[in-house]
N, C-alpha and C positions, 0 to 999 in steps of 0.2 A: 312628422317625427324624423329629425335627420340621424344620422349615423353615430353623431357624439352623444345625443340625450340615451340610443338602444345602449350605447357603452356606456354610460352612466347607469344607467336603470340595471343592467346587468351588475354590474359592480356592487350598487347599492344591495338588489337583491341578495347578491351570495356573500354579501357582509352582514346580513339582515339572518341569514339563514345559519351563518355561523356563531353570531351572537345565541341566536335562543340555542343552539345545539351547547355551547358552554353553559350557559342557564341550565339546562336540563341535568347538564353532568354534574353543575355543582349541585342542585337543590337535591338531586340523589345521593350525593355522597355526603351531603348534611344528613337528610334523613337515614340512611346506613350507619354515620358513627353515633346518632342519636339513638338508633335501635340496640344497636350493640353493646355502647354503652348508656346505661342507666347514673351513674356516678359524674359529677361535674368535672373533677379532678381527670378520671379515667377519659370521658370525654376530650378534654382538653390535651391531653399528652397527645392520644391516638390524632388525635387531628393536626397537631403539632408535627407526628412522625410522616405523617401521608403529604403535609403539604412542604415539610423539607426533600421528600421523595420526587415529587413533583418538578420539584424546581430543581433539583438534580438532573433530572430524565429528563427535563424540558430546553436545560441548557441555560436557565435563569444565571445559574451561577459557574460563573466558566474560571476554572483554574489557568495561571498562566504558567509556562514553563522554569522562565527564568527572570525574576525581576532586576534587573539592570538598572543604577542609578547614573545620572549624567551629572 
């Protein structure tokens, strides 16, 4: 085993460990708004409002300052 396959294998694993760590966040936070809410509609909003949150806080969606045309 030379030194590029431990840095691969490294890699791999703490890519492998952050995957299921998102796995688990999401399948909890399915199950949370499904407890919460009983109602499809109500469901649907809340889950609507948590993952526009999300991606606020995450930086999905980035505001620019000032848009300039050329």
């Amino acid at each position: 085993m030379n030194a590029l396959t431990a840095l691969v294998a490294h890699r791999f694993f703490k890519q492998y460990l952050i995957m299921l760590a998102i796995n688990q966040v999401a399948a909890s936070l399915f199950r949370l708004i499904g407890g919460a809410a009983r109602n499809m509609i109500v469901a649907n909003v809340i889950s609507m409002l948590i993952m526009m949150t999300l991606m606020v806080v995450n930086g999905f969606i980035l505001i620019r300052g000032k848009i300039t045309s050329y």
